[in-house]
C-alpha positions as CSV (number, residue, x, y, z in Angstrom):
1,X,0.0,0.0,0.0
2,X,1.4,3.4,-1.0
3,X,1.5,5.9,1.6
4,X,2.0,9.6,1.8
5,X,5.3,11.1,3.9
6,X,6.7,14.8,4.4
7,X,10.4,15.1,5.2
8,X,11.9,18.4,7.2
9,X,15.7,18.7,6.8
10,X,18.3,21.1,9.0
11,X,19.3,22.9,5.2
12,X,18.2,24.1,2.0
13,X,21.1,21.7,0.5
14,X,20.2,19.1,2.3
15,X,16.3,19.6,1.1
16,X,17.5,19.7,-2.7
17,X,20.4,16.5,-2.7
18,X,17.4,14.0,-1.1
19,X,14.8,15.8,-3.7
20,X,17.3,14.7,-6.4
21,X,18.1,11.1,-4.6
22,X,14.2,10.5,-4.4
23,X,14.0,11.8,-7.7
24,X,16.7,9.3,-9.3
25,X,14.7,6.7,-7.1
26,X,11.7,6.8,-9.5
27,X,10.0,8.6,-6.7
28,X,7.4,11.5,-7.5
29,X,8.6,14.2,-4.9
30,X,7.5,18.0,-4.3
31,X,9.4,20.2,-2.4
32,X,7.1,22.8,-0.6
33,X,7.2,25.4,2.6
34,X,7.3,23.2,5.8
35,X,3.4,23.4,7.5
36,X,3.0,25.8,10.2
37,X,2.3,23.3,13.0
38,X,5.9,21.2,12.0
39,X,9.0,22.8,13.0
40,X,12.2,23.2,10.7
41,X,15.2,24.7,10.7
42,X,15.5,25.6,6.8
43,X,11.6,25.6,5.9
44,X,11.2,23.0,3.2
45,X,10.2,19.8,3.3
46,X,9.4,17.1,0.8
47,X,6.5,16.0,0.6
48,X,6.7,11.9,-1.4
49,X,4.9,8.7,-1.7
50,X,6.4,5.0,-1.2
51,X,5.5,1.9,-0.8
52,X,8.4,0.5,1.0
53,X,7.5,-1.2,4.1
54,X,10.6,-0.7,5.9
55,X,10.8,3.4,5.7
56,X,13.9,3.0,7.2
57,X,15.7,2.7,4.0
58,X,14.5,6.2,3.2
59,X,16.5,7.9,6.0
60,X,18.8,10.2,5.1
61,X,21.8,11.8,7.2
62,X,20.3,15.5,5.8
63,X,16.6,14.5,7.6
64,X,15.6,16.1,10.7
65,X,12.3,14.5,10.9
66,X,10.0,11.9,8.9
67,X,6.1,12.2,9.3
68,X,3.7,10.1,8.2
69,X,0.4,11.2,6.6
70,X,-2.7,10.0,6.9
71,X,-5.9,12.1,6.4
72,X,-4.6,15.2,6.8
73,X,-2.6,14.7,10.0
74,X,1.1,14.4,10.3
75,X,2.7,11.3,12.6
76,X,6.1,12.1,13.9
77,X,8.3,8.5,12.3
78,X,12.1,9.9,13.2
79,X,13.3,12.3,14.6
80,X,16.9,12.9,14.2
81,X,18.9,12.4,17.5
82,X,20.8,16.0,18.2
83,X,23.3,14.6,20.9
């Protein structure tokens, strides 16, 4: 089953290099403003769609946080650890 996902990232850079890696992927992927009620530090996420089961695989070291999507309300997936 696909399912919808929205990626924040800690940089512009980092925002466009996973844009392109999705991209390359065969993944459909639109970069957009960050919603109000998610916190970023650079303001974009990507917003994508995948049916992999283990989202895992689509973590990246330029992510700062992974939500899921599901009618209109974000679920917080990862979080990156800032230790």
């Amino acid at each position: 089953m696909t399912k919808e996902y929205l990626a924040t990232f800690f940089t512009h850079s980092g925002a466009i290099k996973y844009n392109r890696y999705l991209k390359s992927q065969g993944f459909s992927v639109d970069l957009m403003p960050v919603p109000r009620k998610l916190s970023s530090n650079c303001g974009i996420a990507a917003k994508f769609k995948c049916d992999t089961i283990d989202i895992k695989t689509m973590i990246s070291e330029d992510i700062e946080q992974l939500f899921g999507i599901e009618e209109s309300n974000y679920k917080l997936l990862y979080k990156t650890n800032e230790d």
